[in-house]
GUTIKE-758293 format. One record per residue (C-alpha): residue number from 1; x, y, z. Coordinates in steps of 0.1 Angstrom, whole numbers, m for minus. Example, Ala and Ser with C-alpha at 12.3 -4.5 7.8 and 13.67 -1.06 7.14 Angstrom:
<1 <123 m45 78>> <2 <137 m11 71>> 
***
This chain:
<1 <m29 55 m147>> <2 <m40 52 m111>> <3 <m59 28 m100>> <4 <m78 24 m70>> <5 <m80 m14 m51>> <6 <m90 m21 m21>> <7 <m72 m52 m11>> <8 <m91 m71 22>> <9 <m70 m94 50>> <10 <m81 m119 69>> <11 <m66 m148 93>> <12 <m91 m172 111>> <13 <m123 m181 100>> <14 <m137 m204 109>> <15 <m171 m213 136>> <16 <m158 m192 166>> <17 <m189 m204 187>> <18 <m185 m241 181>> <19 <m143 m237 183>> <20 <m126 m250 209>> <21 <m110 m213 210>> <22 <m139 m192 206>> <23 <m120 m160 218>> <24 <m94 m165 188>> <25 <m96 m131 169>> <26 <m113 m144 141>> <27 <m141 m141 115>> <28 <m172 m158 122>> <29 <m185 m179 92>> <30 <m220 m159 93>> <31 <m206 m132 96>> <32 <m184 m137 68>> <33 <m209 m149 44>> <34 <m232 m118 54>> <35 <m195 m99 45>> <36 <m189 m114 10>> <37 <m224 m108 3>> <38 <m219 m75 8>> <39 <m189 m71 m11>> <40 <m209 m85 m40>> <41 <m231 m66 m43>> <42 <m206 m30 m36>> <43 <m174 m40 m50>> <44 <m160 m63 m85>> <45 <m140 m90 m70>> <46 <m107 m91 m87>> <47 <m81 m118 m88>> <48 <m45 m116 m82>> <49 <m38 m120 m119>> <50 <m56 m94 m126>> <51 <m36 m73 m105>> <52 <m7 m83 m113>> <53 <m11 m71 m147>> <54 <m25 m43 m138>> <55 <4 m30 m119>> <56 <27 m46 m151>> <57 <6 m20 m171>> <58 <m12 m46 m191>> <59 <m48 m44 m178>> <60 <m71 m26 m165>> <61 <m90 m28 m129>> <62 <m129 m23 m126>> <63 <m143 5 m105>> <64 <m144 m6 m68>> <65 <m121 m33 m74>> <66 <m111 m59 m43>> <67 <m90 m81 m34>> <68 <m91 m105 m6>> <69 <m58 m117 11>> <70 <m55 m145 36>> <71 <m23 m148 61>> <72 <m9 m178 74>> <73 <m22 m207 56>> <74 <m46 m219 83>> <75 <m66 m250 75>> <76 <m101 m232 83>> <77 <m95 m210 52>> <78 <m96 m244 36>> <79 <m126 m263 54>> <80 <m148 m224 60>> <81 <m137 m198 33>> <82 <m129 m214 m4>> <83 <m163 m227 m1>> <84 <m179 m197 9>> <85 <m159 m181 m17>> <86 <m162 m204 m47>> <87 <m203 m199 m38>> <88 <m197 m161 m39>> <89 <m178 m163 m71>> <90 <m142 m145 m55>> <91 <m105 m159 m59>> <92 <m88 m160 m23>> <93 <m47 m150 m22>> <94 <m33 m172 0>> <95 <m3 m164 20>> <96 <15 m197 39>> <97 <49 m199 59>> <98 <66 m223 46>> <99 <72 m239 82>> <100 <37 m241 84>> <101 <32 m277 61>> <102 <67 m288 59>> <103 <78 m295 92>> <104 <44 m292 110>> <105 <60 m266 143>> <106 <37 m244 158>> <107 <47 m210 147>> <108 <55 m181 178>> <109 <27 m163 163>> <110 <5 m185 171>> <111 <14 m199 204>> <112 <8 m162 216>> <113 <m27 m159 193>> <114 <m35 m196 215>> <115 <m24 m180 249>> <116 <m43 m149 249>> <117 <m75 m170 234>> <118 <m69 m192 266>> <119 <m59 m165 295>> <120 <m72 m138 310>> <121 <m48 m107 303>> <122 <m52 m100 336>> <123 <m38 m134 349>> <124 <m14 m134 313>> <125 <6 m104 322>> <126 <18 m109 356>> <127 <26 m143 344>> <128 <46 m129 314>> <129 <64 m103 337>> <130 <75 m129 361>> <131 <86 m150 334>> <132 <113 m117 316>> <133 <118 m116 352>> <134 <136 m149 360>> <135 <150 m152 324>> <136 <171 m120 323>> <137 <204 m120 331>> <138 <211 m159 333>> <139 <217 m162 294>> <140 <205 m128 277>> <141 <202 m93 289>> <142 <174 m68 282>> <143 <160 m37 298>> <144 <140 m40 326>> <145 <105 m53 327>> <146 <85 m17 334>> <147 <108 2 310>> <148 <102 m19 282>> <149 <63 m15 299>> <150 <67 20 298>> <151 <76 21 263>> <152 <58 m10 248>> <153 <20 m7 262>> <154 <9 16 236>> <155 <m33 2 226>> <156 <m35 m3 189>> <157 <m69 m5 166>> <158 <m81 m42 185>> <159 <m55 m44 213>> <160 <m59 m32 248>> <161 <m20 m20 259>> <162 <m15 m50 279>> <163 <m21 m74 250>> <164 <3 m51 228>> <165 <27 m50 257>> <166 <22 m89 256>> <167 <29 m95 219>> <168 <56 m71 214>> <169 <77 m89 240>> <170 <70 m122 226>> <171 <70 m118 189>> <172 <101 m96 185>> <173 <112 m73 215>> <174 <130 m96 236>> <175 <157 m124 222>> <176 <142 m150 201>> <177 <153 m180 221>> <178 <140 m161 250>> <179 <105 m157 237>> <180 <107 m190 225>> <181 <111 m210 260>> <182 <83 m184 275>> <183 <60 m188 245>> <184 <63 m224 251>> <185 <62 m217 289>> <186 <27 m203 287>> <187 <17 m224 259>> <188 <18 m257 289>> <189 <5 m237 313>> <190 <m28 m219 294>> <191 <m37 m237 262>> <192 <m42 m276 270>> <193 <m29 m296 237>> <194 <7 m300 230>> <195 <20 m276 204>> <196 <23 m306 180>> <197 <m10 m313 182>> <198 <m23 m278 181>> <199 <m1 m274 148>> <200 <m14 m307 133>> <201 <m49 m293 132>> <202 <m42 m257 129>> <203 <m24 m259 91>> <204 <m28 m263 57>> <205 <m17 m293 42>> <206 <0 m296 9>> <207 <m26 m316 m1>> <208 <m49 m285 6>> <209 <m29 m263 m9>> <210 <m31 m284 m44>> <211 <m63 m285 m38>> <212 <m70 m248 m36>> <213 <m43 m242 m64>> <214 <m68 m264 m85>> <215 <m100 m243 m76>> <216 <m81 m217 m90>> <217 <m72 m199 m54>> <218 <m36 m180 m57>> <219 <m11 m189 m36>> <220 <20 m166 m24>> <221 <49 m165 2>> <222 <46 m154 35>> <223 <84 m162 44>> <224 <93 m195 62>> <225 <91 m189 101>> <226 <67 m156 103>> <227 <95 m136 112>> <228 <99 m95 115>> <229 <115 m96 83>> <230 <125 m56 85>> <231 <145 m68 120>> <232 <165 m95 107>> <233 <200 m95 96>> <234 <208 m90 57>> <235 <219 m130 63>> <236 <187 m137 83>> <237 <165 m123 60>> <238 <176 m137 29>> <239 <175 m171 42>> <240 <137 m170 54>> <241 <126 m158 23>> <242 <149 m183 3>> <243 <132 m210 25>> <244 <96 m198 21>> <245 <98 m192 m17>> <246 <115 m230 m16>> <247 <90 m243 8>> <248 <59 m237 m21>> <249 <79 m234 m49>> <250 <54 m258 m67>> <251 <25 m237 m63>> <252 <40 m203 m74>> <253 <62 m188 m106>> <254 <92 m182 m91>> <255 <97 m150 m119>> <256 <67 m136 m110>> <257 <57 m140 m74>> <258 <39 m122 m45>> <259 <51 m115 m13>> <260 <31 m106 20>> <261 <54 m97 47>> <262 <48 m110 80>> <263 <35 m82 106>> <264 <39 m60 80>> <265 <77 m61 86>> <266 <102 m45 59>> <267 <131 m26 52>> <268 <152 m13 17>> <269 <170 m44 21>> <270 <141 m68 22>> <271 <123 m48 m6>> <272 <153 m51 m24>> <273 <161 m90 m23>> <274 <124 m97 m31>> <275 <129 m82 m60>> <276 <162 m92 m70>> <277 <138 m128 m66>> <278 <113 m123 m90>> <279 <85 m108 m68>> <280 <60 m86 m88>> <281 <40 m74 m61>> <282 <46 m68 m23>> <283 <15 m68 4>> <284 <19 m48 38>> <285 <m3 m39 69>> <286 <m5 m3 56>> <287 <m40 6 66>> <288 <m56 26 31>> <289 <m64 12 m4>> <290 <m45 10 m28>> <291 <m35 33 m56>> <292 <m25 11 m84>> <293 <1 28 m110>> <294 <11 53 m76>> <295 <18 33 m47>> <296 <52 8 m52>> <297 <43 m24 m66>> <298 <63 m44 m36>> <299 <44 m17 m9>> <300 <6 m24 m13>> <301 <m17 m14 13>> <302 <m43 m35 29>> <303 <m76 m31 43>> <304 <m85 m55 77>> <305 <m114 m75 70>> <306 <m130 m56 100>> <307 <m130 m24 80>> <308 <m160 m42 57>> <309 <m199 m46 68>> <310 <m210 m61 87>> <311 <m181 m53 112>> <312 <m174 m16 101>> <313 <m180 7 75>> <314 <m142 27 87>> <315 <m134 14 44>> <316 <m155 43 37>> <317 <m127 67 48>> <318 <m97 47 41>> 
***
């Protein structure tokens, strides 16, 4: 039987005017509250339980049924959205890298989301150009900076092309120790705290998580480093996974888990070792709702919390 879910994502929330980043891409609190408000009173909030068995054939959703999702186990999902969802009556599905709590290192993901909250693109990308610039050809080899320009700088849904053109180099284009050294380059330069510190406040703790786990908030695995999971090797892959699922083995059943790749990165393989793991249900950045009983378990869409009132009504047509 098909049915339909619409399953929301968030990242940051958290009090963007009173942050010390306010031009992190987040969700305001207020304007989260007036969100969750209005998913009251339009949808039936749904927990992951729920759709678990739903997609194991063993329940039934209700009509305009949601789901929210929240990646990379930030610690103002703790402080700013389990109260705001406990008041609101909704389970949250949290998603944490395991490097996140268990060796507290600032994740590449987020030293980029720091330096574009702290530098102007139009500083940022000369800087990053300069930077591929004296890099190639010492260690590593890639194409040159204006082809991979050329080819890379393609605007997505919130991105202009020079941000895209930004993250693609850092988070996957160019050889990983290679965005690692100008990651941390630009992290000195722009952001001013050390990336310890930055990770020290950014994260969940495992305390938190027990916490949340308590309150009844579901927690899942969202690999161990935040890697582009579909461009790994077979090797690669299966030991970031087998590191994540380790990482909060206490807070998940480890025959009947959920897994949210990062980035929205997959391929066959990944699909397949997930499940070959125990995972019942797989979360991407598919832009639709869900069909449950049509779409594959391990390939669920997602919605981006700017798809929802107050920011947009584009759910409407998705």
């Amino acid at each position: 039987m098909d049915q339909k879910l619409y399953i929301a994502m968030y990242h940051y929330t958290r009090d963007l005017k009173h942050s010390r980043y306010p031009e992190i891409k987040g969700l305001d609190v207020p304007l989260f509250r007036q969100q969750l408000a209005y998913m009251k009173e339009h949808f039936r909030f749904v927990t992951m339980e729920q759709v678990i068995c739903a997609a194991e054939g063993t329940a039934e959703l209700p009509e305009n049924a949601l789901l929210l999702t929240f990646d990379d186990g930030y610690a103002d999902n703790y402080t700013f959205a389990m109260p705001l969802l406990e008041e609101f009556g909704a389970q949250g599905a949290f998603f944490i890298p395991g490097k996140t709590f268990t060796t507290h290192q600032l994740l590449d993901v987020n030293k980029i989301h720091y330096i574009l909250a702290s530098a102007d693109i139009t500083r940022l990308l000369p800087d990053v150009k300069r930077k591929m610039d004296a890099y190639r050809g010492r260690e590593y080899d890639y194409a040159p900076t204006e082809e991979l320009f050329a080819q890379y700088a393609v605007p997505s849904r919130y991105d202009s092309k020079e941000t895209v053109f930004v993250k693609q180099m850092l988070q996957t284009v160019l050889p990983e120790k290679v965005r690692g050294q100008i990651s941390s380059d630009l992290f000195e330069q722009y952001v001013g705290v050390t990336e310890e510190q930055l990770a020290y406040e950014l994260y969940l703790t495992e305390d938190q998580l027990r916490a949340m786990k308590r309150h009844g908030m579901y927690i899942g695995c969202h690999g161990y480093d935040h890697y582009w999971l579909g461009n790994l090797s077979p090797e690669q892959m299966r030991q970031d996974i087998a590191m994540g699922l380790d990482a909060i083995g206490a807070f998940i059943d480890r025959g009947r888990w959920v897994m949210n790749y990062p980035y929205g990165s997959y391929n066959a393989e990944v699909v397949d070792y997930i499940r070959s793991q125990g995972a019942c249900l797989g979360l991407t950045t598919e832009v639709r709702a869900a069909r449950i009983g049509t779409d594959e378990p391990l390939l669920l869409p997602r919605l981006d919390c700017n798809d929802f009132p107050p920011k947009s009504e584009n759910y409407l047509n998705l």
